[in-house]
C-alpha positions in Angstrom: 78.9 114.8 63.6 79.2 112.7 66.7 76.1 112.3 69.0 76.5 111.1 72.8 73.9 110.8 75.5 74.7 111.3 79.2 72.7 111.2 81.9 73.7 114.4 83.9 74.6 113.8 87.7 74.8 117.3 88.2 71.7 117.6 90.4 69.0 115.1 91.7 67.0 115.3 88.3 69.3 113.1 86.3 68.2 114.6 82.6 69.1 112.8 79.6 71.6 114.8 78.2 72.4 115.4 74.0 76.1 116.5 73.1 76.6 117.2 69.3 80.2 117.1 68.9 82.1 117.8 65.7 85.5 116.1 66.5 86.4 117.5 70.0 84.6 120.7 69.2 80.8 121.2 70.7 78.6 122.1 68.4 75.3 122.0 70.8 73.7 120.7 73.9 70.2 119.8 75.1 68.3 117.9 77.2 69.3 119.8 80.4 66.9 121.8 82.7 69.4 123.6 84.4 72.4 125.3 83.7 74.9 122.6 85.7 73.3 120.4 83.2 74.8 122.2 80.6 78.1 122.5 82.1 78.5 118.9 83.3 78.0 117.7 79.5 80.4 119.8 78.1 83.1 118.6 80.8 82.5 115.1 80.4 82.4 114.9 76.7 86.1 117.2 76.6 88.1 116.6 80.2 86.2 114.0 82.5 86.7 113.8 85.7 85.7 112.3 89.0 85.9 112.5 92.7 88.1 109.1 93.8 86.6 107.5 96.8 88.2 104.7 98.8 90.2 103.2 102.2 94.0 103.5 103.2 95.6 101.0 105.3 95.8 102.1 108.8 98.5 101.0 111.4 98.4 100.8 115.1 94.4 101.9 114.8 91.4 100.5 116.3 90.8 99.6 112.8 92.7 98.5 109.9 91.2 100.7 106.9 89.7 104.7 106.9 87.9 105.5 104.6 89.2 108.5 101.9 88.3 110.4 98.8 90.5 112.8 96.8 89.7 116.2 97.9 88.6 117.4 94.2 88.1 115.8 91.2 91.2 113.9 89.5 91.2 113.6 85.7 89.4 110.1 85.0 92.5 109.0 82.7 94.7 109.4 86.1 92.3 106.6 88.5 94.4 103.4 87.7 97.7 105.2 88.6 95.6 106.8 92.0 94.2 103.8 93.0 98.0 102.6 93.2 99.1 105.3 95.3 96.4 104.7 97.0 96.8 101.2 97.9 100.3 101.0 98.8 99.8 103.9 101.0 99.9 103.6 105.0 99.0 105.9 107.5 99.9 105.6 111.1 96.7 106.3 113.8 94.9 108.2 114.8 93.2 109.7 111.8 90.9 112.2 112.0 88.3 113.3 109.3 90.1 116.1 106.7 94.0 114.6 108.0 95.4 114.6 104.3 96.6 110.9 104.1 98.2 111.8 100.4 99.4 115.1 99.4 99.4 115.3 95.8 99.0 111.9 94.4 99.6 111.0 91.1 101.0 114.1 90.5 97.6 116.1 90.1 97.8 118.3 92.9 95.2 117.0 94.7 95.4 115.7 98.1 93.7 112.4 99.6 91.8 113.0 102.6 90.6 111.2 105.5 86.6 111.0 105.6 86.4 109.3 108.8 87.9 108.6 112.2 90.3 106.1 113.5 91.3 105.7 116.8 94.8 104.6 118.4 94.9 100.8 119.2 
């Protein structure tokens, strides 16, 4: 039996977390006040994930960079191959907060998206 301690980031309380797994199988969680708590565990200790944040190259805009963030979460094995995409990628301006600046990157179905404003040069 195989014990891991998170700290949960499901709410502002940040509990300390217990998963008891038993291979991949969970056997038992505590620690959480509140049922995201519960929930988040058992996600991160079978099919982690995360919420990619980050800037795109911008050209002909009042500025070089917007900022970006996938517009759900990604699987965490998939970030590497993400942030690739992500780096090569250029957008022309302007750019407007939600423009999708990917459509499905990496092949997750998940679309990069603009979470700020750029202006034409």
């Amino acid at each position: 039996m195989e014990k891991r301690e998170l700290t949960c980031i499901g709410c502002p309380m940040g509990c300390m977390v217990t998963v008891e797994l038993d291979g991949s199988k969970v056997r038992s969680v505590s620690g959480y006040t509140c049922p995201r708590g519960k929930t988040y565990a058992i996600k991160e200790v079978t099919s982690p994930t995360r919420i990619v944040t980050s800037t795109v190259r911008v050209v002909g805009g009042t500025r070089t960079r917007v900022a970006c963030k996938t517009a759900s979460d990604i699987p965490k094995g998939k970030i590497d191959e993400i942030m690739a995409e992500i780096n090569a990628a250029r957008v022309s301006a302007p750019v407007k907060i939600g423009d999708i600046l990917i459509a499905d990157v990496a092949s997750t179905g998940v679309a990069v998206v603009a979470t700020a404003n750029v202006g034409k040069g």
